[in-house]
HTML snippet that shows the backbone in 3Dmol.js (N, CA, C, O; Angstrom):
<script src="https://3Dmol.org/build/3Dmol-min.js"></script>
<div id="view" style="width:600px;height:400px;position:relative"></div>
<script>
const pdb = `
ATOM      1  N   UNK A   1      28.087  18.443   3.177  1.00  0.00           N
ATOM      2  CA  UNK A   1      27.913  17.034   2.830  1.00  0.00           C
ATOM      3  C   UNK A   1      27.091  16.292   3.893  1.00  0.00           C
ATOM      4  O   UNK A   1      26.238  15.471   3.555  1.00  0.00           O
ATOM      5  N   UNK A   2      27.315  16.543   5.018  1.00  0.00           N
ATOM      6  CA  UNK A   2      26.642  16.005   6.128  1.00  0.00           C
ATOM      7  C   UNK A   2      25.552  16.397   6.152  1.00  0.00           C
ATOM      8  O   UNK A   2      24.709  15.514   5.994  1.00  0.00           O
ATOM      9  N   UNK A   3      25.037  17.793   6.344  1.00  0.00           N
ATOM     10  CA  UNK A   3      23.764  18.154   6.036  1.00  0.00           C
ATOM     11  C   UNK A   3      22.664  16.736   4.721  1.00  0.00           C
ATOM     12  O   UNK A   3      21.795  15.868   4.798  1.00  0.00           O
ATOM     13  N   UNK A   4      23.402  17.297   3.882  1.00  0.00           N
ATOM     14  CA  UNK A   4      22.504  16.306   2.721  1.00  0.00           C
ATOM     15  C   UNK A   4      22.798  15.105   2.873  1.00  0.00           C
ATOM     16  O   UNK A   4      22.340  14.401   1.973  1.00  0.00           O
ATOM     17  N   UNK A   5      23.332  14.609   3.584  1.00  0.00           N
ATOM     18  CA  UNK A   5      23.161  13.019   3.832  1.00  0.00           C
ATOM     19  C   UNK A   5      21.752  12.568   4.693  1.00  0.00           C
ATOM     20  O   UNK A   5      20.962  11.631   4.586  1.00  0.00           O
ATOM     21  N   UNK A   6      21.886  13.914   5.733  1.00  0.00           N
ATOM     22  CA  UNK A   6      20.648  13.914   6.711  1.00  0.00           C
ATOM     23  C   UNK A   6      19.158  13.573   5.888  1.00  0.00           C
ATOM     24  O   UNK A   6      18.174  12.846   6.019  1.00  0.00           O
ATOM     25  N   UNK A   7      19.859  14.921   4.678  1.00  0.00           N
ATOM     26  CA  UNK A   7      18.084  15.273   4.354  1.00  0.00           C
ATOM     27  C   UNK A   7      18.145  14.232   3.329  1.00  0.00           C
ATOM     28  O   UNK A   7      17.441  14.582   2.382  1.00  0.00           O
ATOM     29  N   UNK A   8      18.652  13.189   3.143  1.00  0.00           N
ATOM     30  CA  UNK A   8      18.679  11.827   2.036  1.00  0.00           C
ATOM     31  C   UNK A   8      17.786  10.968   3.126  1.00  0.00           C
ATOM     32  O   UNK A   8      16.575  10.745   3.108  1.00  0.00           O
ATOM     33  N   UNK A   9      18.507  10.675   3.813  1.00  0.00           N
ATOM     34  CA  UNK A   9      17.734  10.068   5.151  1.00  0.00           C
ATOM     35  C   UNK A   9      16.656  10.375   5.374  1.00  0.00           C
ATOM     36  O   UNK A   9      15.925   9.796   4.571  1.00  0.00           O
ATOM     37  N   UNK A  10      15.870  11.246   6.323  1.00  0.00           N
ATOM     38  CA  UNK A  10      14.562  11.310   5.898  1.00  0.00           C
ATOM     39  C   UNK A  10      13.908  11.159   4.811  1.00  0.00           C
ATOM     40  O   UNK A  10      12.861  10.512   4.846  1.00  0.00           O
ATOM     41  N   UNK A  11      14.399  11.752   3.530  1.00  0.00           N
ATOM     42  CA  UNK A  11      13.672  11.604   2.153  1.00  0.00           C
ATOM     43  C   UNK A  11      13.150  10.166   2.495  1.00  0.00           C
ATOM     44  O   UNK A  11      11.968   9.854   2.642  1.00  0.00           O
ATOM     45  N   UNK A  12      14.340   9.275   2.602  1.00  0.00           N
ATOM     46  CA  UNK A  12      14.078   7.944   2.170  1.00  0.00           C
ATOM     47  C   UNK A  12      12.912   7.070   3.267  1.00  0.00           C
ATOM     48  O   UNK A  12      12.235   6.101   2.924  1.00  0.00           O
ATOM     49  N   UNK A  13      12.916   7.810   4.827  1.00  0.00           N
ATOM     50  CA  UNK A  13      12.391   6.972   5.711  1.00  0.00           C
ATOM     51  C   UNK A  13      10.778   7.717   5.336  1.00  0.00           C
ATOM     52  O   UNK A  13       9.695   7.152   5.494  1.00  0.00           O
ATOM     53  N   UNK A  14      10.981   9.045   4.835  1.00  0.00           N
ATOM     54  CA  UNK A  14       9.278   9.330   4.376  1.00  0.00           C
ATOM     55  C   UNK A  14       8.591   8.307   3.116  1.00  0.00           C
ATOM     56  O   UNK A  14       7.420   7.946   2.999  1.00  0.00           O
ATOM     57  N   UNK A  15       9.475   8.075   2.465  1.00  0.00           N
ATOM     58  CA  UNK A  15       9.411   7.402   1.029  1.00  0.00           C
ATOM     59  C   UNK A  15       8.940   5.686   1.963  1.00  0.00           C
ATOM     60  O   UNK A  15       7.917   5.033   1.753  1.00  0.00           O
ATOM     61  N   UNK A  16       9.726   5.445   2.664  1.00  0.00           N
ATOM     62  CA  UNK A  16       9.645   4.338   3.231  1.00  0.00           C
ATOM     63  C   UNK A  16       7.895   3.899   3.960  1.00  0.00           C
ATOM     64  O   UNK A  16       7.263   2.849   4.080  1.00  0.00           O
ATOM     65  N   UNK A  17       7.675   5.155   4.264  1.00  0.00           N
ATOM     66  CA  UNK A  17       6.378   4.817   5.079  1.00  0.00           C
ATOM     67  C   UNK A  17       5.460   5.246   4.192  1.00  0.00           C
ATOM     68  O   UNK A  17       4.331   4.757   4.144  1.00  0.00           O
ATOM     69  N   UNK A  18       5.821   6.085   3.507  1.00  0.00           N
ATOM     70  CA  UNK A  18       4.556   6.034   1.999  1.00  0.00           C
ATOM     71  C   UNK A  18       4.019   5.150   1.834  1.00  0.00           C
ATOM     72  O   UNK A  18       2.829   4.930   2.057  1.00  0.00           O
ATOM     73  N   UNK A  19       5.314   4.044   1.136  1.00  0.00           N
ATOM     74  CA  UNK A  19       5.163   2.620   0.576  1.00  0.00           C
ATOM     75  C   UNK A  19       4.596   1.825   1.023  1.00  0.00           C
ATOM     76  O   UNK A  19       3.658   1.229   0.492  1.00  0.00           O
ATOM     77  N   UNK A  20       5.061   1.638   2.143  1.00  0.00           N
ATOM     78  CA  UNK A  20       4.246   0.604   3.561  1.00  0.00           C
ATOM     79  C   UNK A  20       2.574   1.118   3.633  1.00  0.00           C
ATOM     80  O   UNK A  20       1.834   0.136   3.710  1.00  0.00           O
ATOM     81  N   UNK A  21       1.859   2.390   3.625  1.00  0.00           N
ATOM     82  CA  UNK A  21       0.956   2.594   3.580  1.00  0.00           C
ATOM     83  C   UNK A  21       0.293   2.939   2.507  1.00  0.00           C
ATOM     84  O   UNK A  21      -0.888   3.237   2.687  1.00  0.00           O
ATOM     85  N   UNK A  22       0.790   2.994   1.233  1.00  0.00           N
ATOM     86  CA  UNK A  22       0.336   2.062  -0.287  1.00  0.00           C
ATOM     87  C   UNK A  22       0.310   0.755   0.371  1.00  0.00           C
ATOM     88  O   UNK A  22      -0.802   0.289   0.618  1.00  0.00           O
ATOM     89  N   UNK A  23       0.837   0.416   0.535  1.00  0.00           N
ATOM     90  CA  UNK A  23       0.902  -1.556   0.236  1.00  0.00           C
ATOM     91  C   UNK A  23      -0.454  -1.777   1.145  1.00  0.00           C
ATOM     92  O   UNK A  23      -1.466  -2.266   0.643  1.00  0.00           O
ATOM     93  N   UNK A  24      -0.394  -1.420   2.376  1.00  0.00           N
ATOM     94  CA  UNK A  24      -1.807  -1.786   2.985  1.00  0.00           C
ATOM     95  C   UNK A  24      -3.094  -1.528   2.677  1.00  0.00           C
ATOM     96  O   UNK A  24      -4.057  -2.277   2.839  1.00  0.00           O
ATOM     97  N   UNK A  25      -3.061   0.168   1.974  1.00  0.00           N
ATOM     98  CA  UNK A  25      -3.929   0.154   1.110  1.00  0.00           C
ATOM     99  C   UNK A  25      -4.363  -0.715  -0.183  1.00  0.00           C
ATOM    100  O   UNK A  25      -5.510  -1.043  -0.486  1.00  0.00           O
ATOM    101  N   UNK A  26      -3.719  -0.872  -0.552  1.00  0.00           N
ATOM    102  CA  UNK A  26      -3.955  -1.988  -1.945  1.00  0.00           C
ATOM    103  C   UNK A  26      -4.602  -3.561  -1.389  1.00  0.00           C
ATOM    104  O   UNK A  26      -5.451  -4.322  -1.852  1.00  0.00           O
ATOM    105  N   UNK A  27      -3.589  -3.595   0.023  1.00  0.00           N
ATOM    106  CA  UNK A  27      -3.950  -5.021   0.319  1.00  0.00           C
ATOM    107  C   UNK A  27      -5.189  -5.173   0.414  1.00  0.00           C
ATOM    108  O   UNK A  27      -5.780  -6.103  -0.135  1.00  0.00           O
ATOM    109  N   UNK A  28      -6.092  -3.746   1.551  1.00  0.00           N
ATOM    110  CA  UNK A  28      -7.206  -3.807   1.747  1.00  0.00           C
ATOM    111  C   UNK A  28      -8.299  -3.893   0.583  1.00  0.00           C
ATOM    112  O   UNK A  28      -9.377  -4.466   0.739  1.00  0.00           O
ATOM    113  N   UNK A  29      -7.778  -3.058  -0.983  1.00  0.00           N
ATOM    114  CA  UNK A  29      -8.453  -3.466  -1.638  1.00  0.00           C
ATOM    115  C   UNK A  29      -8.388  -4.362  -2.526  1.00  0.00           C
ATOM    116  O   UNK A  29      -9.056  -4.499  -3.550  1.00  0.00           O
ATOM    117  N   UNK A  30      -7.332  -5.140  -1.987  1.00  0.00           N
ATOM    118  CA  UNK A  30      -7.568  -6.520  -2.661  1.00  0.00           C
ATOM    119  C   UNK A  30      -8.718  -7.503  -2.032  1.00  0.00           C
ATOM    120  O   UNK A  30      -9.523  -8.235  -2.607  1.00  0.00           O
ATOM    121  N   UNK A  31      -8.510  -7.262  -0.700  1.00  0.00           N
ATOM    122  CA  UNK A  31      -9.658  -8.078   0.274  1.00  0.00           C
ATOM    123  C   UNK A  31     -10.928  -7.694  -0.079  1.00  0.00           C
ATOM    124  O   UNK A  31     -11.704  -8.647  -0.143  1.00  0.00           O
ATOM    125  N   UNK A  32     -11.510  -6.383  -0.387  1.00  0.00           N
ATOM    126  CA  UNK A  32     -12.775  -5.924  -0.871  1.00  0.00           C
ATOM    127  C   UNK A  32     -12.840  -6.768  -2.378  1.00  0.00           C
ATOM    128  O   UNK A  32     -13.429  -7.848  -2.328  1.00  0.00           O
ATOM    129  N   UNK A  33     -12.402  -6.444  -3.412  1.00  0.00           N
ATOM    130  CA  UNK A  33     -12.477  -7.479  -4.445  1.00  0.00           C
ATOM    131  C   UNK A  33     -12.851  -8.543  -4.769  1.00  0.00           C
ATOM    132  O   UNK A  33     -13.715  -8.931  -5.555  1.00  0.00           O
ATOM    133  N   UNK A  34     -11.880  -9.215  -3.864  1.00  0.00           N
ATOM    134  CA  UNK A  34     -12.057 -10.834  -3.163  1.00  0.00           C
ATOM    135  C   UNK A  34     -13.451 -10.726  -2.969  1.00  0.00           C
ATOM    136  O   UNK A  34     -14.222 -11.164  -3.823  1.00  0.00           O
ATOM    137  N   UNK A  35     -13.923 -10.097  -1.759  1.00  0.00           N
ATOM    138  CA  UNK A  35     -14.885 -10.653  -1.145  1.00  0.00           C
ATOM    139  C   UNK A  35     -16.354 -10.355  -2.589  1.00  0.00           C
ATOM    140  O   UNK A  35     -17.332 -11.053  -2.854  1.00  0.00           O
ATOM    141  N   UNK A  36     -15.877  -9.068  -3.193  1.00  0.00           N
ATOM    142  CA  UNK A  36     -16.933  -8.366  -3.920  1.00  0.00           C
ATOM    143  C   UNK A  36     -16.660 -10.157  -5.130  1.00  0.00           C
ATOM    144  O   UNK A  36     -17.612 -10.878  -5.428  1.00  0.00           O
ATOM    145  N   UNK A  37     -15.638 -10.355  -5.440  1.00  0.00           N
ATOM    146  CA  UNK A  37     -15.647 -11.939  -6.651  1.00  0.00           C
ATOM    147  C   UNK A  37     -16.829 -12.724  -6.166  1.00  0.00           C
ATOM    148  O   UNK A  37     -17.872 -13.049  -6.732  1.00  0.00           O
ATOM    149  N   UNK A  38     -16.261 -12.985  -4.674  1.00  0.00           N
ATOM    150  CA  UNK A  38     -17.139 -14.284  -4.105  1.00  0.00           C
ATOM    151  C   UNK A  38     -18.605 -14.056  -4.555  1.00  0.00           C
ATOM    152  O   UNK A  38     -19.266 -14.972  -5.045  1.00  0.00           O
ATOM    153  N   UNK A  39     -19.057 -12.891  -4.385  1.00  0.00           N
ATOM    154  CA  UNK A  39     -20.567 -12.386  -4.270  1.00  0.00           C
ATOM    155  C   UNK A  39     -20.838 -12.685  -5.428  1.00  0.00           C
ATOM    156  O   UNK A  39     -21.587 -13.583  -5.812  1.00  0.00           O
ATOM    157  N   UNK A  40     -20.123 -11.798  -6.157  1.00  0.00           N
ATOM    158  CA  UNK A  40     -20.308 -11.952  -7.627  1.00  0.00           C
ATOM    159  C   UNK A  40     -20.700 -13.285  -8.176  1.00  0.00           C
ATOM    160  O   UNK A  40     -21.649 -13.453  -8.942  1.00  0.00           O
ATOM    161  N   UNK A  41     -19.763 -14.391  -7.653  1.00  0.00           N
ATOM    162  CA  UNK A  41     -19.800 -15.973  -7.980  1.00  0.00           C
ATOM    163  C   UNK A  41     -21.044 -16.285  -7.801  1.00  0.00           C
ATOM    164  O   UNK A  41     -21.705 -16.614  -8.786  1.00  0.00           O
ATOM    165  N   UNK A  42     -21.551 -16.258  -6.699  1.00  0.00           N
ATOM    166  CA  UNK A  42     -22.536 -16.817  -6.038  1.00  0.00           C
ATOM    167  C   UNK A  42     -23.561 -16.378  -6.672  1.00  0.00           C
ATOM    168  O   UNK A  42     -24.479 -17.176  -6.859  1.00  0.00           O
ATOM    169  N   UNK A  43     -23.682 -15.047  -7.158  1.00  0.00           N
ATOM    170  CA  UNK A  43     -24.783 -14.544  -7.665  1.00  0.00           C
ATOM    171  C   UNK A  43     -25.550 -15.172  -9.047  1.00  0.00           C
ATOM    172  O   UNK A  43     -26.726 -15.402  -9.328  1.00  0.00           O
ATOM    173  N   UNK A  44     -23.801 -15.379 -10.007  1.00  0.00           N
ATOM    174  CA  UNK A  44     -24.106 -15.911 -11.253  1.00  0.00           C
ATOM    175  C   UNK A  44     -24.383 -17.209 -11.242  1.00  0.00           C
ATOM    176  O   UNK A  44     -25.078 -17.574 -12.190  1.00  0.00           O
ATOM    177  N   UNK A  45     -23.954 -18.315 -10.207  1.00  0.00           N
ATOM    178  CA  UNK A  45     -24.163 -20.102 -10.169  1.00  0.00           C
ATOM    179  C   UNK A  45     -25.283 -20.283  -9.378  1.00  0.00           C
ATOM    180  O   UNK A  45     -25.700 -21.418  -9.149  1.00  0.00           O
TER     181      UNK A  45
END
`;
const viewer = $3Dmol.createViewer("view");
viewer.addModel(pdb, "pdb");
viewer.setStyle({}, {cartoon: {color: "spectrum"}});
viewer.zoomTo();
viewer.render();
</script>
């Protein structure tokens, strides 16, 4: 039982830093987007 509590634990702190480094990824391409809209804007007005 102790054993698999361990290996729950890591599961979850790997799962944990996955997520965190999805999320920054996405953030970053939200900022590319953004910036790629602005261009875009400017281009069409």
């Amino acid at each position: 039982m102790e054993q698999k509590i361990e290996e729950m634990t890591k599961l979850l702190l790997k799962l944990e830093q996955e997520i965190k480094e999805t999320k920054e990824s996405l953030h970053s391409i939200n900022k590319s987007i953004d910036k790629y809209d602005k261009y875009a804007f400017l281009n069409v007005s």
